[in-house]
C-alpha positions as CSV (number, residue, x, y, z in Angstrom):
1,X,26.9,30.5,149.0
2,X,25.6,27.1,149.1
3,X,26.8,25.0,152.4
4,X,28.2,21.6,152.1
5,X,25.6,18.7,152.7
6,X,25.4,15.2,152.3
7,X,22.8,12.9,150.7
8,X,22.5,9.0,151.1
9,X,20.8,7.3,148.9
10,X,19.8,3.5,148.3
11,X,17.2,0.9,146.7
12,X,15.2,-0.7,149.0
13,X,13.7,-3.9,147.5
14,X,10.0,-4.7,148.4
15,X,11.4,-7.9,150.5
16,X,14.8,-8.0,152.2
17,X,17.6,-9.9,150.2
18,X,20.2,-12.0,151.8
19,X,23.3,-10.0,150.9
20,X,24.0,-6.8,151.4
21,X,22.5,-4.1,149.6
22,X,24.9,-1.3,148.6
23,X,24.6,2.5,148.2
24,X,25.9,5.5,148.0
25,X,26.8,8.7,150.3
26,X,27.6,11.8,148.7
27,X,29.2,14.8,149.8
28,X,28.1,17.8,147.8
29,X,30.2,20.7,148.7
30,X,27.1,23.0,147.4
31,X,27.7,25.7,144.1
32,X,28.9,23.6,141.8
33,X,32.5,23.0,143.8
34,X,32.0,18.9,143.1
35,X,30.4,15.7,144.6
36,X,32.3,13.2,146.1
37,X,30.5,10.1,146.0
38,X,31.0,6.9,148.5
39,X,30.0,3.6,148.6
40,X,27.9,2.7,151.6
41,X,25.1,0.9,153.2
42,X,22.9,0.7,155.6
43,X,20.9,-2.0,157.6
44,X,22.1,-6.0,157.7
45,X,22.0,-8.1,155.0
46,X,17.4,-9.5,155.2
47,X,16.7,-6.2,157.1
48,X,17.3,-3.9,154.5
49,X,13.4,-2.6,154.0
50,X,11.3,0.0,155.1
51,X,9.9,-3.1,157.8
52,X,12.6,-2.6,159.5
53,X,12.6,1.3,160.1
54,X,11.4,1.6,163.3
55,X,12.6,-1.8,164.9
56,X,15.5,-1.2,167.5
57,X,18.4,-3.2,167.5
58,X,16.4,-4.6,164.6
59,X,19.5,-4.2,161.9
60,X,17.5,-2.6,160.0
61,X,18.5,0.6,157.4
62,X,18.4,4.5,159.1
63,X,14.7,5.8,158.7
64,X,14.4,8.3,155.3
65,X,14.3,11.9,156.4
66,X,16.0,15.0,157.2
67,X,19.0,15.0,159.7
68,X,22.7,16.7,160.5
69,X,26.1,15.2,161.4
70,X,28.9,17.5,162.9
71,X,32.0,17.5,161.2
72,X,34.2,16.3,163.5
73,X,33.7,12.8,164.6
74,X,34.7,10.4,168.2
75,X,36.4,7.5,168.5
76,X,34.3,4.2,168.8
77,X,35.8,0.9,169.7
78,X,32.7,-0.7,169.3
79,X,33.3,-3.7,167.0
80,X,32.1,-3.1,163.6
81,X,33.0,0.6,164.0
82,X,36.5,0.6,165.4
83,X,36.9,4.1,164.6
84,X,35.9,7.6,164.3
85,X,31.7,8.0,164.5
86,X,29.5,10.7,163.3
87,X,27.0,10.8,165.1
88,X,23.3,11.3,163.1
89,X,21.4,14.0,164.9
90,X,18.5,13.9,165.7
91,X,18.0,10.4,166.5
92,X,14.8,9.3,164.2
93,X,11.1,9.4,165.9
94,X,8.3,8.4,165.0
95,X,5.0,7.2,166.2
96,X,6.2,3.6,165.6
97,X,9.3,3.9,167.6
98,X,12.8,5.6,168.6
99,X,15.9,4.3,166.7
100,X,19.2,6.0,168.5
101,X,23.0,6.2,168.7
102,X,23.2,6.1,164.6
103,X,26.1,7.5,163.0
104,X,28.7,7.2,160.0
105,X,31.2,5.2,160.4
106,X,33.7,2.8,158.4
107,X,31.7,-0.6,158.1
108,X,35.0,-2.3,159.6
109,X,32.9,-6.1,159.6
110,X,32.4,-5.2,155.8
111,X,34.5,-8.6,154.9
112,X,33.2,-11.1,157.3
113,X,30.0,-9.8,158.3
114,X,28.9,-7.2,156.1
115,X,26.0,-4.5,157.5
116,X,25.2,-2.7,160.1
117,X,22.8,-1.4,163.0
118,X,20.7,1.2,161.2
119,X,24.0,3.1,160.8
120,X,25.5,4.4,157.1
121,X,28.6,2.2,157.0
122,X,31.1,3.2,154.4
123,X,32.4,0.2,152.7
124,X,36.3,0.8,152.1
125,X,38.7,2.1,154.5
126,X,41.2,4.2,152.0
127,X,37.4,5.9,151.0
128,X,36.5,6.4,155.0
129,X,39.6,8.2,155.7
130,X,39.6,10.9,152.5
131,X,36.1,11.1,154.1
132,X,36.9,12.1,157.4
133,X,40.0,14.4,155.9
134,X,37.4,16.0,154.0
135,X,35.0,16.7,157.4
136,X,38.1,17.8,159.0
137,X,39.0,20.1,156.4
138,X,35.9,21.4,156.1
139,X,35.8,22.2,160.2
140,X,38.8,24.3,160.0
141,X,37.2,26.1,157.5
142,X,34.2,27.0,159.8
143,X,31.7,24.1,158.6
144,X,30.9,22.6,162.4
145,X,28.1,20.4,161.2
146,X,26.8,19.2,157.4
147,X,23.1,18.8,156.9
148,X,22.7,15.0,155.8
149,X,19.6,13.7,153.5
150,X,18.7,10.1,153.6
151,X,16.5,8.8,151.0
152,X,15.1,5.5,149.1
153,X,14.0,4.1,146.0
């Protein structure tokens, strides 16, 4: 039986634009039992390039690669989050720098300051919370972390 995992995926333009870039975070419960898809982002609006990787505290979109979340979240009260945080493990390395403390979360500035920190923000609140039911759900069912992909285009 294929496990649960999650893939983000979004187009990253050659130079950064000045609004937000929007894409989308799917949960694939594996073996053909269905994808839930989400609308997400991540990175501030004229950070959202592969420039901005590596950068910390540079707003710029989670590194592409391989990476895990557990299934149950935290609470955050950390503006812009305001809520319950995934935590991406492991934080991204590379020879060009460390980005940490990433995670999935609602993107609660989504109205007034769209974006965020390197983080995958979902977009809509109503869409975060059938999210984290959905982690929840799959925790009592023995699923303790999801494998999460995150790739560009």
């Amino acid at each position: 039986m294929t496990e649960p995992k999650l893939i983000f995926t979004m187009d990253l333009p050659a130079n950064p634009q000045r609004h937000l870039i929007l894409g989308n975070l799917a949960l694939d419960y594996g073996d053909n039992r269905g994808v839930i898809n989400y609308l997400a982002s991540s990175g501030a609006p004229g950070r959202q390039s592969d420039r901005w990787f590596w950068k910390q505290g540079g707003l710029g979109p989670i590194p592409a690669g391989d990476y895990w979340i557990p299934s149950i979240g935290y609470i955050v009260n950390t503006p812009g989050i305001g809520g319950i945080f995934f935590h991406i493990q492991p934080d991204p390395v590379s020879d060009e720098g460390r980005r940490a403390e990433l995670g999935i979360h609602l993107d609660a500035n989504y109205e007034k300051s769209p974006g965020t920190a390197g983080c995958i923000g979902i977009i809509r609140l109503d869409a975060f919370n059938r999210f984290c039911d959905r982690l929840k759900k799959l925790n009592s069912q023995g699923v303790k972390r999801l494998p999460l992909t995150v790739r560009y285009s």
